[in-house]
C-alpha positions as CSV (number, residue, x, y, z in Angstrom):
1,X,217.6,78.3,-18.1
2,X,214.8,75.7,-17.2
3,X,213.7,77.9,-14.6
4,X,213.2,80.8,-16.7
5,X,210.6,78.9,-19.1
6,X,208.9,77.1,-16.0
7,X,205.4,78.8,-15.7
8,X,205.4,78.8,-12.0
9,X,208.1,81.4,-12.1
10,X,206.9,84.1,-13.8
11,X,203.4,82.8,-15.4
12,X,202.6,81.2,-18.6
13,X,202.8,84.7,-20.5
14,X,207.0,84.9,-19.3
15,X,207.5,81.2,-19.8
16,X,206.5,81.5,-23.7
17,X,208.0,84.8,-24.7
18,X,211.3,83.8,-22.9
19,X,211.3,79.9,-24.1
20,X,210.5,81.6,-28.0
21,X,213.5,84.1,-27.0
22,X,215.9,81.3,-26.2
23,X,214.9,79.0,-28.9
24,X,215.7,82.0,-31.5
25,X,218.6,82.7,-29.5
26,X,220.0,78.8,-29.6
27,X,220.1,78.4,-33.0
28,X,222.0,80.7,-35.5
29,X,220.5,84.4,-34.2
30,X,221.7,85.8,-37.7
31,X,219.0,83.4,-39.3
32,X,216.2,86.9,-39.9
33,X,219.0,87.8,-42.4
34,X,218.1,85.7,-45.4
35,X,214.4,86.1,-44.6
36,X,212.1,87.7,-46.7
37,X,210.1,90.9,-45.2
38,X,206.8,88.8,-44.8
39,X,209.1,85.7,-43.0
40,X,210.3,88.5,-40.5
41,X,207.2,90.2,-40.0
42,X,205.6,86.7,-39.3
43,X,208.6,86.3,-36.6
44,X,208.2,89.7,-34.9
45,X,204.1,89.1,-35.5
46,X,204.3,86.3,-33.5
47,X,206.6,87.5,-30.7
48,X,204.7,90.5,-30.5
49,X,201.2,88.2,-29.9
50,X,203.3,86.2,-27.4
51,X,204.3,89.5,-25.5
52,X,200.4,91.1,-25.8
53,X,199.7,87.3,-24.3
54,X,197.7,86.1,-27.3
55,X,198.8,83.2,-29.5
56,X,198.9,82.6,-32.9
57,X,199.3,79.5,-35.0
58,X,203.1,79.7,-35.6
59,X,205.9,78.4,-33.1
């Protein structure tokens, strides 16, 4: 999958959203679940920011 998140591929906008999207998708992808509302809206916030190729604080 390295070459997916390598910015030379795709750019630096497709390197973040997809190494975000695999991060999420490595670890337990039922984990939004538990979450409150805000917790998931902070998650979608920020993978919407990633997508409209702005950046916010969270990672």
């Amino acid at each position: 999958m390295e070459e997916f998140i390598d910015p030379k591929w795709k750019g630096d906008l497709t390197a973040k959203v997809f190494s975000f999207g695999f991060k999420f998708l490595n670890e337990d992808n039922g984990m939004l679940d538990p979450l409150s509302r805000r917790d998931k809206e902070r998650f979608f916030d920020y993978f919407c920011a990633l997508l409209e190729g702005k950046e916010s604080g969270a990672s």
